[in-house]
N, C-alpha and C positions, 0 to 999 in steps of 0.2 A: 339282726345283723351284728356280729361280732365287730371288737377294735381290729381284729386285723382284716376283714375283709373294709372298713370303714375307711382304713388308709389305702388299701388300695384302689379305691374309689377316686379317694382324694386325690393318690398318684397318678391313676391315668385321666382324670377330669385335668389336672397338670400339666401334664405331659401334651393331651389334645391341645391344652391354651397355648404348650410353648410350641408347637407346629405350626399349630395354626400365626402366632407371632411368627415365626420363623419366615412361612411363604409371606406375610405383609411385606417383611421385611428383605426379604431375595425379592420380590416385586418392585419395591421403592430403590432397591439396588440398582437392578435391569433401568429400572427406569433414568437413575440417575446418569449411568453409563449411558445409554442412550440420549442424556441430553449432553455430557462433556462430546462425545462423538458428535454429536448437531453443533455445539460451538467449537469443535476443532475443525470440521470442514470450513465452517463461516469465518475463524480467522483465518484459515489458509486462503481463501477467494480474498477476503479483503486484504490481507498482503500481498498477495497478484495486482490486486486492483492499484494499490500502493506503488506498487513496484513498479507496475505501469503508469500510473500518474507521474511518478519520478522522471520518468523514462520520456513519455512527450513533454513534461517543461524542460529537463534537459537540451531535447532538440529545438524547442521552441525557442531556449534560449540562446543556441548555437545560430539560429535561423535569423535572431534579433540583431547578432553580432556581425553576421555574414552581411547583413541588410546596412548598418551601419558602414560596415564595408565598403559597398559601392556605393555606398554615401556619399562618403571620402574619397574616393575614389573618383566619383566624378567633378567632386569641389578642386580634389588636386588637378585634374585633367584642363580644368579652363582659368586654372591658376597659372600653370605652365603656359597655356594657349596666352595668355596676357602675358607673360614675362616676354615670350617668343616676339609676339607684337612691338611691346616695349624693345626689347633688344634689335629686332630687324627697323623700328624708328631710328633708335640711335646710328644704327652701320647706315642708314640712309642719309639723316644729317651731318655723320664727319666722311661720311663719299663726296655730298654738295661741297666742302669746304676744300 
């Protein structure tokens, strides 16, 4: 075997390793891709999920407020109901006089 057939041995024993390198590496690629694509779906769900959770304590908190509400609302009701009492007492006692 001559030096020039010797290097061309070498070249394409070479050449085979960088292919073969090549497909590991477009494999580890794909792969990669395939996992940012797995975590871009899973953020997108969990921003939904997110967005949803925002979304019923908002109303939950609208719901706490509404509630507080008729709270008050019925504290003022027998607030007034008493003042009415107290005032129709007093028009009773300066009538008797």
């Amino acid at each position: 075997m001559n030096a020039n057939e010797k290097t061309l041995n070498t070249f394409a024993t070479r050449v085979r390793q960088m292919i073969l390198q090549y497909e590991e590496v477009k494999k580890e690629n794909n792969e990669l891709y395939d996992l940012v694509d797995q975590r871009e779906k899973e953020i997108a769900k969990l921003e939904a999920q997110l967005k949803q959770a925002q979304s019923d304590y908002n109303s939950l908190k609208m719901a706490k407020m509404i509630e507080i509400s008729d709270g008050d609302m019925e504290g003022a009701q027998k607030r007034i109901s008493k003042l009415i009492r107290d005032v129709n007492k007093c028009i009773t006692l300066i009538s008797e006089k």
